[in-house]
C-alpha positions in Angstrom: -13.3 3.4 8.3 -13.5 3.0 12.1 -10.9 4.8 14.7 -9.1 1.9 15.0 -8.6 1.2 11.1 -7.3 5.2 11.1 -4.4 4.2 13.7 -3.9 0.8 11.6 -3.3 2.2 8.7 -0.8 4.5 10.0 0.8 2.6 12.0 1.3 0.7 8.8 2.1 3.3 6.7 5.0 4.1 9.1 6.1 0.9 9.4 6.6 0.3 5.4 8.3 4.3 5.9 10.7 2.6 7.8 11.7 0.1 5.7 12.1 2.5 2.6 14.4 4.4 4.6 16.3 1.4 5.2 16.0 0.5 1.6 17.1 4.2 0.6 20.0 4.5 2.5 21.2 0.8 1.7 20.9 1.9 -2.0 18.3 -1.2 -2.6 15.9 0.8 -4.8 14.2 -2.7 -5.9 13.1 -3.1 -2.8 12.4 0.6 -2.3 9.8 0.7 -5.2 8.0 -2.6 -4.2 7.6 -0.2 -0.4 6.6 2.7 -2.1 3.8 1.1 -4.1 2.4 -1.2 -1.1 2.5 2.2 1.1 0.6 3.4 -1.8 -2.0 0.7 -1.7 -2.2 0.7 2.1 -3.0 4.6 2.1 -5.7 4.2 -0.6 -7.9 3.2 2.3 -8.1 6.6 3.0 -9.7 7.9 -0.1 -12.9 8.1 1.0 -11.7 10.4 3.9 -11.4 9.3 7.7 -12.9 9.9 10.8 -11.3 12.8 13.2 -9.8 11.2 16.4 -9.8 12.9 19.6 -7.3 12.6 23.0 -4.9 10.0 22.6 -5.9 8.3 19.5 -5.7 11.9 18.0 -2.2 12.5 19.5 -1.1 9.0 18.4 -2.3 9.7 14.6 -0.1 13.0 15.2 3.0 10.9 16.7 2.7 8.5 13.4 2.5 11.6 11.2 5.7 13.1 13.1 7.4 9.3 12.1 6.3 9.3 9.0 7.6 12.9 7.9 10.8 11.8 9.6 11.1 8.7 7.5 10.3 11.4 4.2 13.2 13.7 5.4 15.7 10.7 5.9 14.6 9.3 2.3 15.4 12.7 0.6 18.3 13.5 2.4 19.6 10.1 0.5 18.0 10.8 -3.0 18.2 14.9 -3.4 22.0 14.5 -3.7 21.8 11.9 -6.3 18.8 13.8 -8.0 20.6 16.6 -8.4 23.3 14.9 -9.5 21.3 13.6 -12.1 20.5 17.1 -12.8 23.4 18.5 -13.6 24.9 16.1 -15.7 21.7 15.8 -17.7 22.7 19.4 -18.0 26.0 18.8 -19.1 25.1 17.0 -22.4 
């Protein structure tokens, strides 16, 4: 995996982050599970590690980290409330 397939693939990743988010918060979970398991496939590239990046490509991988945690933290502030939801009246019975 090159330098330039690193920055691809997140660039990627947080692209299909964004669209879950979307998908999350418009309550379209169908679409939200078809995301999650093409993010999955698209971040499989990385199992056999990647390179390290230096100067801007490194600070660019950071930047696409920073969206992609953002995109996380957008997604669970929709589901937590349901999941605990869930929770407690799983609980109840």
């Amino acid at each position: 995996m090159t330098s330039n397939d690193v920055l691809a693939m997140y660039e990627n990743l947080a692209g299909i982050s964004s669209q879950m988010k979307d998908a999350a918060t418009s309550g379209d979970w169908t679409g939200f599970d078809k995301l999650n398991a093409q993010a999955g496939v698209v971040a499989g590239a990385a199992a056999g590690g990647v390179p390290a990046l230096d100067g801007a490509l490194r600070q660019r991988k950071v930047d696409l980290l920073k969206q992609l945690m953002a995109n996380d933290r957008a997604i669970r502030d929709v589901t937590d409330p349901w999941m605990a939801k869930l929770e407690r009246a799983t609980c109840a019975h």
